[in-house]
FIMAR-765509 format. One record per residue (C-alpha): residue number from 1; x, y, z. Coordinates in steps of 0.05 Angstrom, whole numbers, plus 5000, padded with zeros to 4 digits. Example, Ala and Ser with C-alpha at 12.3 -4.5 7.8 and 13.67 -1.06 7.14 Angstrom:
<atoms>
{pos 1, u 5246, v 4910, w 5156} $
{pos 2, u 5273, v 4979, w 5143} $
</atoms>
This chain:
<atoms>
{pos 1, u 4461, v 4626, w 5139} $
{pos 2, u 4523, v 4634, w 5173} $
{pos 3, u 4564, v 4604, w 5118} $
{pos 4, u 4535, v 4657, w 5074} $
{pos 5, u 4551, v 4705, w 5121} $
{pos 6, u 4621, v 4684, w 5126} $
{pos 7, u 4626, v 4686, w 5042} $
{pos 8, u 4598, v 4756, w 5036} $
{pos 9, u 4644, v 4780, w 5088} $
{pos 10, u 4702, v 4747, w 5046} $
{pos 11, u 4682, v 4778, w 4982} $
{pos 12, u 4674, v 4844, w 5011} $
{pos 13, u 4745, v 4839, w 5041} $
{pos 14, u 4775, v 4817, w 4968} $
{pos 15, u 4736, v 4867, w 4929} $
{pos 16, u 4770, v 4930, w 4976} $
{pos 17, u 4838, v 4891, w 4975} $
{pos 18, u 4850, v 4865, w 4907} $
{pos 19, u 4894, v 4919, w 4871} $
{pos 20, u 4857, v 4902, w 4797} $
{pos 21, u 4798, v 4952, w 4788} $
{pos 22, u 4754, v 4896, w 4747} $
{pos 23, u 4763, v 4832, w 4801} $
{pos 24, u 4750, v 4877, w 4860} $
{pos 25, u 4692, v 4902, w 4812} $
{pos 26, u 4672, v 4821, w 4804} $
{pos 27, u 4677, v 4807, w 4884} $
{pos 28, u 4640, v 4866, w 4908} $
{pos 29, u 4588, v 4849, w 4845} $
{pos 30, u 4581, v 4772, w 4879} $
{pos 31, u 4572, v 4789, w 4940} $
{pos 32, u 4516, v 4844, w 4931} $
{pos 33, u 4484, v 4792, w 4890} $
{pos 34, u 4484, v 4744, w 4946} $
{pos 35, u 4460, v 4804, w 4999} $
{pos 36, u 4404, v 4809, w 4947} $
{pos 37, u 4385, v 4730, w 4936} $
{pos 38, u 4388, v 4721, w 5024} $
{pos 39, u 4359, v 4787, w 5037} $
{pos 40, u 4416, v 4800, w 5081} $
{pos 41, u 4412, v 4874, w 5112} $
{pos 42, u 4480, v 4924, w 5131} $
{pos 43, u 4446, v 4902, w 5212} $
{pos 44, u 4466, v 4822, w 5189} $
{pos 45, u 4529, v 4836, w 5178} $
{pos 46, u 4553, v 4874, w 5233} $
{pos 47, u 4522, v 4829, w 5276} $
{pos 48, u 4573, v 4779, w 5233} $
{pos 49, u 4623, v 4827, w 5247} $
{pos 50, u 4609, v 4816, w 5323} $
{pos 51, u 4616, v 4738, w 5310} $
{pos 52, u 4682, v 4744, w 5283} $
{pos 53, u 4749, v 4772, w 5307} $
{pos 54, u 4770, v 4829, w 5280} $
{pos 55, u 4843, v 4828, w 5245} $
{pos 56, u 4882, v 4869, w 5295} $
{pos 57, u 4920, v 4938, w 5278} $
{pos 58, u 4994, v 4939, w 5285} $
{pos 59, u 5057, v 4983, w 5280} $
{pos 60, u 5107, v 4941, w 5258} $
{pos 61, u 5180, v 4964, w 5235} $
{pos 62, u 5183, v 4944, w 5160} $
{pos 63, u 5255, v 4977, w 5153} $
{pos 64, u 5316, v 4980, w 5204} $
{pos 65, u 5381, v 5016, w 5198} $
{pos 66, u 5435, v 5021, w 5246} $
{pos 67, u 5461, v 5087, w 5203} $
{pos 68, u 5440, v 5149, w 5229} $
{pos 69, u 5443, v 5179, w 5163} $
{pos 70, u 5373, v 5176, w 5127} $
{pos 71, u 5365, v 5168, w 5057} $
{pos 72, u 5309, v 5208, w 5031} $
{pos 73, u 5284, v 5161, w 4976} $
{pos 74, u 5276, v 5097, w 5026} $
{pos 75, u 5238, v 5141, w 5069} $
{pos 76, u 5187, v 5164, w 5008} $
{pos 77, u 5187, v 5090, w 4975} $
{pos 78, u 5166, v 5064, w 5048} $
{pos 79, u 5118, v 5127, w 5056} $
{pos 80, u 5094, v 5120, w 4982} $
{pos 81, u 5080, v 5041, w 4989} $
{pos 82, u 5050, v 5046, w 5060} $
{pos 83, u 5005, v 5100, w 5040} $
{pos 84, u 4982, v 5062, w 4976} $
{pos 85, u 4958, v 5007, w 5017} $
{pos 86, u 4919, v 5055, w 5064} $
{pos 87, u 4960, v 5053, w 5121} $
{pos 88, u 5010, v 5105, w 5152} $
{pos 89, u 5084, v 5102, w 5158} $
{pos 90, u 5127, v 5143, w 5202} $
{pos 91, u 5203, v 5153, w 5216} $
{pos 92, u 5236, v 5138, w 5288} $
{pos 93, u 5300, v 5120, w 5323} $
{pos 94, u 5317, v 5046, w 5324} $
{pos 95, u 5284, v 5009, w 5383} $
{pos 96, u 5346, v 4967, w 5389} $
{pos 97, u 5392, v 5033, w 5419} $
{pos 98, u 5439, v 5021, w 5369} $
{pos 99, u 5436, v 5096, w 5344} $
{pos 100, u 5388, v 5093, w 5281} $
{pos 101, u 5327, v 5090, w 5247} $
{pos 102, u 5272, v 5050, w 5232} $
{pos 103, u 5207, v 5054, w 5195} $
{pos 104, u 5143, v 5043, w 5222} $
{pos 105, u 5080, v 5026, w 5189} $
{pos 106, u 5008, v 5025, w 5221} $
{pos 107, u 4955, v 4985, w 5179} $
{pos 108, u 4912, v 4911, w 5185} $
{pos 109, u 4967, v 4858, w 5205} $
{pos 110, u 4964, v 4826, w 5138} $
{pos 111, u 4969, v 4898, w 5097} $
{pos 112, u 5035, v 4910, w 5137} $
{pos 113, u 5062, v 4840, w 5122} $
{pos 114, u 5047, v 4870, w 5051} $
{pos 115, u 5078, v 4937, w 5051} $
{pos 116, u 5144, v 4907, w 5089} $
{pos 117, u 5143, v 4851, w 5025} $
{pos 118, u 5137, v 4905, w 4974} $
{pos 119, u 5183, v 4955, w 5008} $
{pos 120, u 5240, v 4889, w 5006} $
{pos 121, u 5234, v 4876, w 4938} $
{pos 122, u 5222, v 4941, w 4906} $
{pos 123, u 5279, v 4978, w 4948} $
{pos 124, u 5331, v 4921, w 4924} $
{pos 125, u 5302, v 4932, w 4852} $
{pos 126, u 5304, v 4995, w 4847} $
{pos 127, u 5388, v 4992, w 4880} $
{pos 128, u 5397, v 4942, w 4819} $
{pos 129, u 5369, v 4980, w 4763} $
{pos 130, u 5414, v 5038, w 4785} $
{pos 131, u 5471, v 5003, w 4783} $
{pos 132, u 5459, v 4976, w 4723} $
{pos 133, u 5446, v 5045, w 4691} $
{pos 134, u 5501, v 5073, w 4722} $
{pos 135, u 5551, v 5028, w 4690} $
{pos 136, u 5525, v 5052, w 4625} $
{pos 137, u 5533, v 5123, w 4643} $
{pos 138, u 5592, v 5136, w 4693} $
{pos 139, u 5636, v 5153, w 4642} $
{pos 140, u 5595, v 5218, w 4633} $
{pos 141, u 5595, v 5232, w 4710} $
{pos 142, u 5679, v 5238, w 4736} $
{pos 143, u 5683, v 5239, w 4814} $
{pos 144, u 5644, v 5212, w 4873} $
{pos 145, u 5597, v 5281, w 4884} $
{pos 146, u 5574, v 5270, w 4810} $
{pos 147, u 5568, v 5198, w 4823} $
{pos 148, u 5525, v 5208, w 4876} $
{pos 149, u 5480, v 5254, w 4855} $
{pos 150, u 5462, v 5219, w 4802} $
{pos 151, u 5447, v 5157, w 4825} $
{pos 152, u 5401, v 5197, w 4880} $
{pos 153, u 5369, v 5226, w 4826} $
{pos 154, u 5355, v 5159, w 4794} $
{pos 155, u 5327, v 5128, w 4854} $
{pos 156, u 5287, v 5185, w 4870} $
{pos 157, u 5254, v 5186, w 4798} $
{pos 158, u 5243, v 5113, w 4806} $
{pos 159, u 5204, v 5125, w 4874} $
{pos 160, u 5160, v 5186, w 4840} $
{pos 161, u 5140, v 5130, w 4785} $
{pos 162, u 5113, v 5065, w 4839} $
{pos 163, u 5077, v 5133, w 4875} $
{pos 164, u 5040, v 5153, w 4821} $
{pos 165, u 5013, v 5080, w 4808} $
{pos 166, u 5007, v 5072, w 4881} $
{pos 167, u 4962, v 5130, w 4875} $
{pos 168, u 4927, v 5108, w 4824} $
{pos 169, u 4910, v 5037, w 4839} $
{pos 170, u 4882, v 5057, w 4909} $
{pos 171, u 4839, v 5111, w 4876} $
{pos 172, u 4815, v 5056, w 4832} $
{pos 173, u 4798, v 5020, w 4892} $
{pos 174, u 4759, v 5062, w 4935} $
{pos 175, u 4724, v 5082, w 4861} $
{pos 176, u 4695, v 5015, w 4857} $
{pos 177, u 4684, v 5008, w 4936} $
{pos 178, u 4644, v 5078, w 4922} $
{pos 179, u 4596, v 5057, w 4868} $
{pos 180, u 4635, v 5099, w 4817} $
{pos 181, u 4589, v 5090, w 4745} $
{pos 182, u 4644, v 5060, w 4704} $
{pos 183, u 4671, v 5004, w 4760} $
{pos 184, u 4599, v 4995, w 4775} $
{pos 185, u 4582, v 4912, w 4754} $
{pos 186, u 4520, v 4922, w 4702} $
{pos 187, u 4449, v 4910, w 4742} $
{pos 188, u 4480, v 4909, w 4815} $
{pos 189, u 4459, v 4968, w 4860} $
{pos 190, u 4505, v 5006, w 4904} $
{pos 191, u 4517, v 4959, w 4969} $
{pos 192, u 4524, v 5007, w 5031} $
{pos 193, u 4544, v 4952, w 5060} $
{pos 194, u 4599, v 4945, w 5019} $
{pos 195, u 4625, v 5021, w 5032} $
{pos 196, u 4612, v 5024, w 5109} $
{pos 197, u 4648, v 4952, w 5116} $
{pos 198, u 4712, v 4982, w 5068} $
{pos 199, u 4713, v 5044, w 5107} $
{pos 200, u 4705, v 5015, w 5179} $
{pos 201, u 4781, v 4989, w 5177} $
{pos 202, u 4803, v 5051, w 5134} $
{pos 203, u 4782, v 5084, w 5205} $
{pos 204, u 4809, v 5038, w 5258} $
{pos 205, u 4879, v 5045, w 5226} $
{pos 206, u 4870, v 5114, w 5229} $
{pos 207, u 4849, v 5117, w 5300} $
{pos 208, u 4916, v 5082, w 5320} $
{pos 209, u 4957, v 5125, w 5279} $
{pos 210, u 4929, v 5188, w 5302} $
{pos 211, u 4933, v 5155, w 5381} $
{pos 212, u 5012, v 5139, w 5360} $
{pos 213, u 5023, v 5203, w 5331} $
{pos 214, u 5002, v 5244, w 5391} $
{pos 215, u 5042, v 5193, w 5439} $
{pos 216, u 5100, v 5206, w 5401} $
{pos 217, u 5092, v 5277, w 5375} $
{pos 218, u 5100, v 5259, w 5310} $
{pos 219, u 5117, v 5323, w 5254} $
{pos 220, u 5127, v 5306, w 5182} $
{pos 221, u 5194, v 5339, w 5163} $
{pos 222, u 5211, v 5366, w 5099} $
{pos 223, u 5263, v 5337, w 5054} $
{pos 224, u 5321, v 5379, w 5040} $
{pos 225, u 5330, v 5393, w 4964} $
{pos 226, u 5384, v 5354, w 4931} $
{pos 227, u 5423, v 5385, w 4856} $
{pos 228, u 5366, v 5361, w 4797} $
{pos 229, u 5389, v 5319, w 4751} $
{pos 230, u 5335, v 5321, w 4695} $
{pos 231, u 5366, v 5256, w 4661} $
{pos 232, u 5385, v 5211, w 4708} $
{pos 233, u 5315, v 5225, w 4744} $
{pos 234, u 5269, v 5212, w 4675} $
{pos 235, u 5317, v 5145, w 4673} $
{pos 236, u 5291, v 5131, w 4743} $
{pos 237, u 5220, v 5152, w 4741} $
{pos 238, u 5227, v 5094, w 4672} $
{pos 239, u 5244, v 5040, w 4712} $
{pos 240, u 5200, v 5069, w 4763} $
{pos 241, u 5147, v 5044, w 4716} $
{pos 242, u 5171, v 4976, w 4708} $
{pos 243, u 5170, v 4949, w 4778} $
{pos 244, u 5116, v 4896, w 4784} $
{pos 245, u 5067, v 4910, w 4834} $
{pos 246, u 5039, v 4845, w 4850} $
{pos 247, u 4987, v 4835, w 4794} $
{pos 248, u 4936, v 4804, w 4830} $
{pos 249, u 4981, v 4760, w 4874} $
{pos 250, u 4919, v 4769, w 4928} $
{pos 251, u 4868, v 4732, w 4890} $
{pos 252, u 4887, v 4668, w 4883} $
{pos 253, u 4891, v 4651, w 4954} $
{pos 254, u 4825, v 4689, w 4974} $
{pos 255, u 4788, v 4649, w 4922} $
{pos 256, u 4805, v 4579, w 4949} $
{pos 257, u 4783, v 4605, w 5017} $
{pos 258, u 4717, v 4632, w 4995} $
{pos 259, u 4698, v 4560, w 4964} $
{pos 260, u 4723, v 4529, w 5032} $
</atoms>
């Protein structure tokens, strides 16, 4: 029983972590089934819970600088991509006293290893696709203000774009962790299991946040307003859409643990 155990926790923890909608949907639908076949209670599997270690909460800098100047669109990609993988993110002087910044992000150890991935490659994407856009349009922008704004502009668009998927892909996945009617898998009842177990990390990284926050008297600041540019921001909120956000790079791996 305690290999099943161990496979429904597994399924549980790829259903709320898997960023497709329909192989979350699958993994939360085989491991009700299973709850249903064992007779395995929500009491079972907190006392499986207690069994196991718990993967630990961190703060972990996924971002250092030694510039004191802050640019505002790799603080809201880091913010945007953080917060899309349910954990919290928060701006602070670098540890190393070399004068400036770092960001910090408080989730699961293995979420953070995520965001700090995902920050990496979408913040050097998102440099490249600018200057390649640029080149096509400098001639249209004379002088290094111009230059600059635009290319701020772009980035910024780009960032609004991977925030709105964010958005939407976590919604998706606390809509299937909720029971939602259309994510629900045909014949499989609503598992409170399933929803206490998603939301029971959702509130330990929360706890530690809130603990860091009042430590550190953390404030969120608002960004100062840079000149619009209406085109070079649509061209950024385009590529925006293009970055790939991992398909479902998570799946593969969990599945050959689950048959282990």
């Amino acid at each position: 029983m305690a290999d099943i155990l161990a496979r429904v926790q597994k399924l549980l923890q790829l259903g709320k972590r898997n960023d497709s909608p329909q192989e979350a949907a699958n993994a939360l639908a085989l491991a009700q089934d299973l709850m249903f076949k064992y007779q395995i209670s929500e009491a079972d599997l907190d006392a499986g819970d207690e069994q196991r270690e718990r993967e630990a909460v961190v703060d972990e800098a996924v971002y250092q600088s030694t510039s004191t100047k802050k640019a505002a669109w790799k603080s809201c990609l880091a913010y945007a991509i953080a917060r899309g993988f349910g954990c919290h993110m928060y701006t602070m002087r670098d540890r190393a006293g070399t004068g400036g910044h770092q960001f910090q992000v408080v989730g699961l150890k293995s979420v953070v290893q995520t965001v700090s991935y995902l920050y990496g490659y979408a913040s050097l994407e998102i440099e490249r696709l600018c200057a390649e856009e640029w080149e096509r349009r400098r001639s249209g922008y004379p002088g290094v203000a111009a230059a600059r704004n635009w290319k701020n502009n772009f980035r910024l668009g780009a960032v609004a774009a991977l925030r709105t998927r964010l958005d939407e892909q976590r919604g998706s996945q606390e809509s299937v962790m909720a029971g939602v009617e259309h994510f629900r898998p045909v014949g499989i009842a609503h598992s409170s299991s399933a929803l206490a177990l998603y939301r029971s990390d959702a509130e330990r990284v929360d706890q530690e946040y809130r603990g860091i926050s009042k430590r550190l008297g953390l404030r969120r600041t608002a960004r100062r307003g840079a000149r619009h540019n209406p085109s070079a921001y649509s061209l950024g909120r385009e590529a925006g859409q293009s970055l790939s956000l991992g398909g479902g790079r998570g799946l593969a791996g969990a599945k050959s643990r689950i048959g282990g």
